[in-house]
N, C-alpha and C positions, 0 to 999 in steps of 0.2 A: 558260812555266812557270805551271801553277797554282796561284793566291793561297789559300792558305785563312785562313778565319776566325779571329781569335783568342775571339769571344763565345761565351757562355757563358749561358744561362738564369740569372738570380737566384731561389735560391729564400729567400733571408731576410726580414727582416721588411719590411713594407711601410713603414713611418714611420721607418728608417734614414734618415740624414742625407745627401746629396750626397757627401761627403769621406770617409765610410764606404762607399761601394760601391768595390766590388774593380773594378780595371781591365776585366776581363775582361768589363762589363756595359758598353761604351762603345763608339760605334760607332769614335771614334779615343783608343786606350788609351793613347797618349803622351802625348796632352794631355788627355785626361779627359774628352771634349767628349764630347755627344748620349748621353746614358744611355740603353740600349735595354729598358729595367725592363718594360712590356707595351705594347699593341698602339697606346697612343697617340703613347709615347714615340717608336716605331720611325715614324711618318704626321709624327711632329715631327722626326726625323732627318731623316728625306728630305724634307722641305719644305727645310728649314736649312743642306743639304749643301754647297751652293754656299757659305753664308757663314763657313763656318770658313775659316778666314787661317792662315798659315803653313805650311802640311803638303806633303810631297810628292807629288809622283803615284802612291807607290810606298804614301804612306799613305791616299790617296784608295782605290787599291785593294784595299786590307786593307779600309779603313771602309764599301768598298761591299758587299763581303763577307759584313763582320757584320753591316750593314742588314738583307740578301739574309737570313742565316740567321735572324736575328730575327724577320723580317717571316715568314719558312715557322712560325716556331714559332708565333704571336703570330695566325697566320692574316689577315696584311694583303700584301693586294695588292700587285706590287712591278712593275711595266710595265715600267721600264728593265733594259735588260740589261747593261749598262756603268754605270760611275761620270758617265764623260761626258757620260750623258744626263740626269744627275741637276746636271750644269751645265749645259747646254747647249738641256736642254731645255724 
C-alpha cells in the first residue's frame, strides 16, 4: 500500500507563530513535530527524524513522505529512500 503525504506548502505569513501553522505543514501532523515551512526546516527534519519519540511506524511513514514531498518542493536533496534510513542511517 502506498503512503501518501499529508504536507502541504504554507503559503501564509512568515512570522506566524509555531501553534498557528495548520497541521498539514508538519512532517508528523499528530504531534505537530518538524515544521516543513522551507528548505531549511525540511535539512532540520531529516537531521531530527530519528529523535521524535513516541510515533508509530505507520507514522514514521506518513512523515517520511512529507519530508520526501517537501524536500521536492523546497528543492533539497533527500538520499534516503525509506524512513529507515533516516534512522538507521
Amino acid at each position: 500500500m502506498e503512503i501518501q503525504p499529508t504536507w502541504h506548502p504554507y503559503d501564509g505569513s512568515t512570522g506566524v507563530s509555531r501553534a498557528a501553522l495548520p497541521d498539514s505543514v508538519f512532517a508528523f501532523p499528530n504531534e505537530r513535530a518538524e515544521p516543513l515551512t522551507d528548505g531549511a526546516h525540511v535539512r532540520s527534519a531529516i537531521a531530527r527524524f530519528a529523535q521524535v519519540a513516541h510515533v508509530t511506524d505507520g507514522e514514521r511513514e506518513v512523515a517520511f513522505e512529507n519530508i520526501r514531498a517537501a524536500a521536492d518542493h523546497y528543492g533539497v536533496s533527500l538520499h534516503a529512500t525509506s524512513w529507515h534510513d533516516l534512522i538507521h542511517g
